[in-house]
Structures are given as C-alpha cells and as structure tokens.
C-alpha positions, -999 to 999 in steps of 0.1 A, spaced: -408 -88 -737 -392 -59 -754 -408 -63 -787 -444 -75 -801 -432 -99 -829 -425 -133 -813 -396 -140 -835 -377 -109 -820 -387 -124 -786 -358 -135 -764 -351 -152 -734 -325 -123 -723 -357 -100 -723 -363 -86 -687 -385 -107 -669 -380 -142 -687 -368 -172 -674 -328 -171 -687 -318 -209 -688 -285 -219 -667 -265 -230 -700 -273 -194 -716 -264 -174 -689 -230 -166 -699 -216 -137 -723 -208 -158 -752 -247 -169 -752 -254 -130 -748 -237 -122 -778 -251 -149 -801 -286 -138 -796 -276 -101 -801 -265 -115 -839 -295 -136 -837 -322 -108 -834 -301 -84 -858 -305 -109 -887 -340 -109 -877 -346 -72 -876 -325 -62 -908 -347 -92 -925 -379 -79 -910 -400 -53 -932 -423 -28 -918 -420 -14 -892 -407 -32 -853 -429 -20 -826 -415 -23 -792 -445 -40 -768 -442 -6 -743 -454 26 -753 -436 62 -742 -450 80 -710 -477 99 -736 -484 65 -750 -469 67 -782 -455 42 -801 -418 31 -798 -403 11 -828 -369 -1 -842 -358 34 -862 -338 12 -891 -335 45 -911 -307 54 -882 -294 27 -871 -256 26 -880 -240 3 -909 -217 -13 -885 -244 -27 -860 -257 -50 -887 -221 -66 -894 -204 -70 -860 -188 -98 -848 -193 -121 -819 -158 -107 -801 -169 -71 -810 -199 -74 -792 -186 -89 -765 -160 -64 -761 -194 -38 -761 -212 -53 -740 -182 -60 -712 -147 -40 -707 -126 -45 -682 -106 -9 -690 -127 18 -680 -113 44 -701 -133 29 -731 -168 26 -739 -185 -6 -727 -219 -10 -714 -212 -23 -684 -189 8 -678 -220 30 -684 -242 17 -663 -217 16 -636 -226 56 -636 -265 44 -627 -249 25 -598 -251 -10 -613 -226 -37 -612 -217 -70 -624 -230 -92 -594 -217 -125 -583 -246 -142 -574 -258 -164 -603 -295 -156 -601 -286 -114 -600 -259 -125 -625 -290 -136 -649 -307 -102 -646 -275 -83 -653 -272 -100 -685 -303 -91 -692 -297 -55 -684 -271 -56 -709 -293 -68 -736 -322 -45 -729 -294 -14 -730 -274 -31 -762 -312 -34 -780 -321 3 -768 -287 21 -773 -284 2 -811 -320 0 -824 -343 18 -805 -324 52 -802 -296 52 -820 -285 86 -822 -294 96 -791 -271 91 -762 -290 76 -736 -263 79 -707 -255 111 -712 -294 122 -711 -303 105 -682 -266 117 -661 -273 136 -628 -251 161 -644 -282 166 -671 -311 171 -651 -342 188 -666 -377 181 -659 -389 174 -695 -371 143 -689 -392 126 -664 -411 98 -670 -445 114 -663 -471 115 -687 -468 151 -708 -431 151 -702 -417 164 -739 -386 145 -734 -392 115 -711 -387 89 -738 -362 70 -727 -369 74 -688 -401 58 -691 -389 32 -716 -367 22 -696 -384 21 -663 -417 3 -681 -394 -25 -697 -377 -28 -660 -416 -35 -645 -413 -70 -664 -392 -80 -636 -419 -87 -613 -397 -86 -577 -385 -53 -594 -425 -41 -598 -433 -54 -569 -404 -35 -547 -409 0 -563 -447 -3 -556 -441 -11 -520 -412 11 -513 -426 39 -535 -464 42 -514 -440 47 -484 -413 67 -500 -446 90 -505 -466 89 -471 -436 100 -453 -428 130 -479 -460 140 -478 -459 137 -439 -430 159 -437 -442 186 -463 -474 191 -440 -456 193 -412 -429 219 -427 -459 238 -440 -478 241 -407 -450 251 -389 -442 280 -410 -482 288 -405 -480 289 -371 -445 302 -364 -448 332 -390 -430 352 -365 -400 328 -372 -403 317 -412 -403 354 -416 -369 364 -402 -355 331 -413 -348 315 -388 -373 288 -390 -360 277 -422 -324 276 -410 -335 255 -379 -349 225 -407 -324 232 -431 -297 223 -401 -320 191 -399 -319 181 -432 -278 183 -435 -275 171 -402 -288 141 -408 -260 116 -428 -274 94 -456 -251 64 -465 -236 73 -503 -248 62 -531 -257 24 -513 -265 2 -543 -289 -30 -544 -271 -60 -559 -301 -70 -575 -293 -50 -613 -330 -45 -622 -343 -29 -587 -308 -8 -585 -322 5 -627 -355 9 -611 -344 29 -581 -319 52 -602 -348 62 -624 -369 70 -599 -344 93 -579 -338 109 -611 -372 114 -616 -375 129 -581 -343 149 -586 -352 165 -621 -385 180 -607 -369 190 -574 -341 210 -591 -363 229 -618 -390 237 -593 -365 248 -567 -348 271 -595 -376 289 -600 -389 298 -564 -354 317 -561 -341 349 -571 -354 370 -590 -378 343 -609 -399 342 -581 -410 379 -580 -418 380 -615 -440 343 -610 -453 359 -572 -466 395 -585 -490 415 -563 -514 438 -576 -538 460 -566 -578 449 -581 -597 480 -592 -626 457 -597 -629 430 -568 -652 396 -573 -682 400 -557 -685 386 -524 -712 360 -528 -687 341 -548 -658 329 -521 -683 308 -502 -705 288 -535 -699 264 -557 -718 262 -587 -725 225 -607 -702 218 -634 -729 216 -660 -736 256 -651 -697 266 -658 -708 278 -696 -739 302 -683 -710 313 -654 -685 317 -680 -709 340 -696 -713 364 -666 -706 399 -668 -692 403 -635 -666 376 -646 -656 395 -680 -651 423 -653 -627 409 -632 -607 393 -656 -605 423 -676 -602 447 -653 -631 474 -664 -665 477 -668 -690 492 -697 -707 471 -726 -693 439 -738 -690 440 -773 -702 405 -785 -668 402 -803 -653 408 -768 -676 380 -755 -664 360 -786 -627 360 -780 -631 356 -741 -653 327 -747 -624 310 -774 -593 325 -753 -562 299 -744 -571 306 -706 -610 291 -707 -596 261 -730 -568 256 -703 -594 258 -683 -619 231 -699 -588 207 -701 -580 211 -667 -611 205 -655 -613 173 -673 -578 163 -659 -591 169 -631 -625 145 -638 -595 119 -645 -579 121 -617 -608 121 -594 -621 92 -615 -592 70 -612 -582 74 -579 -617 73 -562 -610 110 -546 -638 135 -538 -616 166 -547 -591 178 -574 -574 208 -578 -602 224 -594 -638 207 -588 -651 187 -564 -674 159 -561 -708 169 -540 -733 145 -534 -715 124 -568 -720 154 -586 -693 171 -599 -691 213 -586 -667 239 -592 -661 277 -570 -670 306 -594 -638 324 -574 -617 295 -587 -628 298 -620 -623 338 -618 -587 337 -603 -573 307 -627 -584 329 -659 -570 363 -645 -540 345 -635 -531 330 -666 -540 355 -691 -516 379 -664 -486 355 -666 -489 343 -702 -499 372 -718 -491 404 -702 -460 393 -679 -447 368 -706 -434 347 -674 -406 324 -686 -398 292 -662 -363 275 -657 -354 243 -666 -322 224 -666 -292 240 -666 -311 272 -664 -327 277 -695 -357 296 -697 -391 286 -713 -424 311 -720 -446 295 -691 -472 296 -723 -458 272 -744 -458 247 -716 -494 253 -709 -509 250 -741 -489 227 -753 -519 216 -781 -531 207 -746 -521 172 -756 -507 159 -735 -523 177 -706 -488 200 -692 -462 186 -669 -466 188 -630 -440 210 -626 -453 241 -650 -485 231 -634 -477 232 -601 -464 266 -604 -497 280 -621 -514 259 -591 -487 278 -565 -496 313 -584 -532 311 -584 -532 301 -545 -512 331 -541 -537 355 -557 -566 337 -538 -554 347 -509 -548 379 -516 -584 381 -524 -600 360 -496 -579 362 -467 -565 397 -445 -528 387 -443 -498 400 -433 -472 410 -459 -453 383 -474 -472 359 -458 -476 336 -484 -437 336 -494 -427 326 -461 -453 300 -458 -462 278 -487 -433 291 -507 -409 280 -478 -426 245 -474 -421 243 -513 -385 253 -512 -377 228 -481 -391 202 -492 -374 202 -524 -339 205 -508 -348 172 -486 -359 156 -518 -325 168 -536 -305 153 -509 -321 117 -509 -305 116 -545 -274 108 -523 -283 79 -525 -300 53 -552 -314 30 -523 -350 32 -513 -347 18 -477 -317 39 -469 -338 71 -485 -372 62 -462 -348 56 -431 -334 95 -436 -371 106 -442 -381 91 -412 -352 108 -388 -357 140 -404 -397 138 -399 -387 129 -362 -364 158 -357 -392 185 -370 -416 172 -347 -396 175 -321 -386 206 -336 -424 215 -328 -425 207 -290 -394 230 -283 -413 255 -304 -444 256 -286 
C-alpha cells in the first residue's frame, strides 16, 4: 500500500490483487480522480506507509503540488499516463528509459498499470517539483543517490525500490538473485586481489591489469535484456543504478591526481610502540587507552607535557567521536548479521575487543585528511566534496559506504606502512588495482538491467581469471 490512511488505499497499489474488470486505463484513470478528491479533502498531513533509506517520513507535500493536478480530466490523465508519440511527455514514455514496457500478457499487464499509478502518485504528490526521471537517468549518476542508508539524496531510489518489495515475486527475485549477484562479486574481487599479491612483479608494470581488463571487455553481455515482468525490470534498474552510482564515484577517485592526494606517504618521527600491532585491548578499556600518552604522541606527532586543555580537545576532537560512532556501527553490524568481526572491533570470547594500532592509525588518518590535507572526494559529474563534511555529517546518519570505504582504503594504506616491510607502491598496485577492477566489471554489468544475464557474465569472467591463474603459475 502506498499510503497509511485506508481511504487512500487502492487496488492499483503495488502488490494488491487488481480485479480483471479494473485492469484497463479508463479504470486507471478514475481512481487517480478518486484518490485526488480524497487527498485535497484530507487535512493534516498524508503519510506514505514506507519511510526513506534514513527512515524518515515521506508524506503528500500539498503545499507543492501544482493547481492543475487537482482539476484534470479523465482524457488528460489518460493522455499522462499513456502516449503513443514519443516526442511528448507520458509516463509510459519515461519509464521506457528504465527499460520498462507495456507488456501483453494480462497478468504483467496488471502490474504495469500499477507501475503507472505508483509513478503518477509519486511524480504528482509525493515529489512534485522534483524530476524523478531525470534524477535517477544513467546520465545523472552520483552516489548520494543510492538507496543506502546515510545517502543525502536517496529519496526517491529507496522509495521507489521499498514500494516495488510489495510485489512479493519482485522481493522474492531480487533476494535470490541479489545473494548470488554478491557471492560471485565477492569471488572475483578476492581473486583479482590475490593475484595482484602474488604477481606484484606483473600488477606493477601493468600488465596484469591489462590481462583482466582484456577479460572483462572480452566477454559480451546481451544489451540492455529486459524482464517482461514491469515490477522486477523497476527493481533490477534500481539496483544497477545503485551498483553503477557507487562504482563510478569510487572509481573517480582512485584516478589521477585524486588518488595521490587520498594515498599520501609520510615519514613518522614518532613510531607506535611495538607492543601494540599484535594486542587487542576490551572495548570497555578504549577511554583509559584513549587517554594514553603514547597515543597523544603519535597522533600529534611530538612529545613533552600534555597540557590538560590539549588532553581536553583531543578527547572532544571530530576524529575520537568518528571514532565512537564507528565503533557502534560497527556493534550494529556485527549484531545483525551474527559476524565475529567488523571493520574496527572484533568479537573475542563474545566480548567485544579493539587493536590499540587501529585506534592510533584511524585518528592520525583522519585528523591528516580532514584537517591538514582538506581532502576533497568526487562525486557525480565530478564535483568535489571536503571528505569532512561527509564524515561528520552530525554523524546522523552514520556516512555513506563510499566516503567510508575510502577512509577504510586510507587507513589500510597507512597500516601497512607501519606494520609491514613493503616494496614501493605496493599497496597501489595491489588493493588499489583490485578496487579499480572491480569497479570497471561492476560498471560494465550496467549493460544490462537483467540479473541472470549480469550473474552469467560474472560467472565467465570469474572463470577466465582463474584460468588466468594456472597460466600464471
């Protein structure tokens, strides 16, 4: 149901049983004038039964809504909903560009009309002065548009996409297609990343990564195949899209000269001591290890008496509230998904632990790129963004994965530096090159909307790279 009061309730809502003698565009059109007399005569405010990806509310916003939606016509909906000339503006014409059509099939042709209604109620009511189509084009990608929770402008993706999981086959398909969608792209990221471990002698002169990147284009994936089914074809679009909008960001900004500013190298004048690489502390001790003068000493970079004012602003800094919020992301995570590790802690004998080196080279590393370096990250069509203001967002909701993930990507850079004796540029031809392949496979399964045809080009690409291995050893 789109909406919570039951009068606005509808039988063209996703997921309801549409009766034979309704399914027809005439029917379609009287319910749209139905449910406007009912909004414009309902006061207060019209919630919407699904919430936003940072659980917010999502309501009717009368105050925008145009003067002309609350007077049209039967034919003038009709003609809004359904055009046959594709030079004009017509619903059906828009979703065309998210690789539905009208289908044939009576049963589809029940879901299609209520695809129309659901995009009719959204584009009218629900965000009036936005245009949805244009937002969500591939032409538009940018990652605050995801459907993930902290996105800052995923509205609409994950309204849509939560209205399209009342169509239980559509649920039901993306669960199963999307667990192996997964498993296989984490199969191939492993093995891309190993690879380049183990032939360093190759990632470094780059001819390992032109080797997989002859895989990847090698390989043909059937254009954009659609499903005739109009709600699992919506579902898949937005998921691609949502693949495709953190791929292209992410990629943006391991290139050029971006990368060098995120990827710095430094030389410590004051080293952590060694005892800390190989403990881990319980959680309940972070405040007493926070306290630590040999931690003020790292992250500051000196040594001498610690004014208590010092100790004051270290102790309230953005970087040690990042990292309290992290940490209890991470509890989340671990929480919900039954794991014995996140990025950060770790779960030891069910208690929860955390590596005093972790701790030392998160708060160096963000008070170096947020403060000092004032790193900026790309996002769609290439604008820039102080990594900062994604971070501490009011920490609320927690950041995006993709300015995480490249925190997470410096950090492991600087912990190596520190732990590990390795060869120059090591970790830019490893885990950097694994990052930056794998998003180009996932940027080219966005050649297609279809999830089968996207796990069957996975698949032949995973086989390829290991047989890529054998000739290699």
């Amino acid at each position: 149901m789109l909406f919570n009061n039951k009068e606005l309730q509808s039988n063209f809502d996703i997921g309801q049983n549409l009766p034979d003698e309704q399914a027809n565009i005439n029917c379609l059109a009287e319910e749209i004038i139905r449910v406007t007399d009912l909004i414009s005569s309902t006061e207060g405010r019209i919630v919407c039964r699904h919430k936003d990806q940072n659980d917010k509310e999502v309501f009717v916003d009368k105050l925008n809504i145009d003067e002309a939606t609350w007077n049209r016509r039967k034919e003038e909906i009709k003609q809004i909903l359904i055009r046959k000339d594709k030079s004009k503006f017509a619903l059906n014409n828009r979703l065309e560009y998210f690789g539905v059509y009208e289908p044939s099939e009576p049963l589809e042709y029940k879901k299609y009309l209520q695809v129309l209604y659901f995009f009719y109620m959204m584009n009218y009511f629900i965000f009036p002065k936005e245009n949805i189509f244009k937002s969500l084009s591939l032409e538009n990608v940018d990652y605050k548009k995801s459907y993930e929770e902290g996105a800052l402008k995923g509205n609409h993706l994950s309204f849509i996409v939560l209205n399209l999981f009342d169509d239980d086959d559509a649920f039901y398909y993306f669960c199963n297609t999307n667990n192996e969608f997964n498993n296989i792209s984490y199969q191939i990221e492993k093995l891309i990343e190993n690879i380049a471990v183990e032939r360093f002698d190759l990632a470094s002169t780059n001819k390992l990564e032109k080797s997989i990147e002859n895989i990847i284009y090698s390989n043909q994936i059937t254009a954009r195949e659609h499903s005739v089914n109009p709600v699992i074809q919506l579902v898949e679009y937005c998921n691609q899209y949502n693949h495709l909008v953190y791929c292209v960001d992410l990629l943006s900004n391991l290139e050029d000269d971006n990368l060098y500013n995120l990827f710095y190298t430094e030389e410590f004048e004051i080293l952590p001591p060694d005892i800390w690489k190989n403990m881990h502390i319980p959680l309940e001790d972070l405040n007493e290890f926070l306290m630590s003068d040999d931690l003020f000493y790292f992250c500051k970079q000196t040594i001498g008496k610690i004014e208590s004012k010092q100790r004051h602003n270290f102790l309230n800094s953005n970087a040690v509230k990042f990292l309290r919020n992290a940490i209890e992301y991470d509890k989340q995570w671990i929480d919900t998904f039954d794991e014995n590790e996140g990025l950060y802690i770790e779960k030891i004998d069910d208690k929860y632990t955390i590596y005093p080196l972790k701790v030392a080279i998160f708060l160096r590393t963000y008070d170096e790129l947020t403060n000092k370096r004032k790193v900026k990250i790309l996002s769609g069509n290439k604008k820039s963004q102080l990594l900062k203001s994604l971070l501490t967002n009011n920490n609320d909701p927690f950041p995006q994965s993709l300015p995480m993930q490249i925190f997470s990507l410096v950090c492991h850079f600087q912990y190596d530096n520190i732990t590990k004796e390795i060869p120059f540029g090591f970790y830019n031809y490893t885990t950097l090159l694994s990052e930056r392949l794998f998003c180009t496979i996932m940027i080219k399964t966005t050649e297609t909307y279809n999830f089968d045809v996207c796990i069957n080009y996975l698949n032949k690409v995973y086989e390829e790279l290991c047989d890529l291995v054998e000739t290699l050893n």
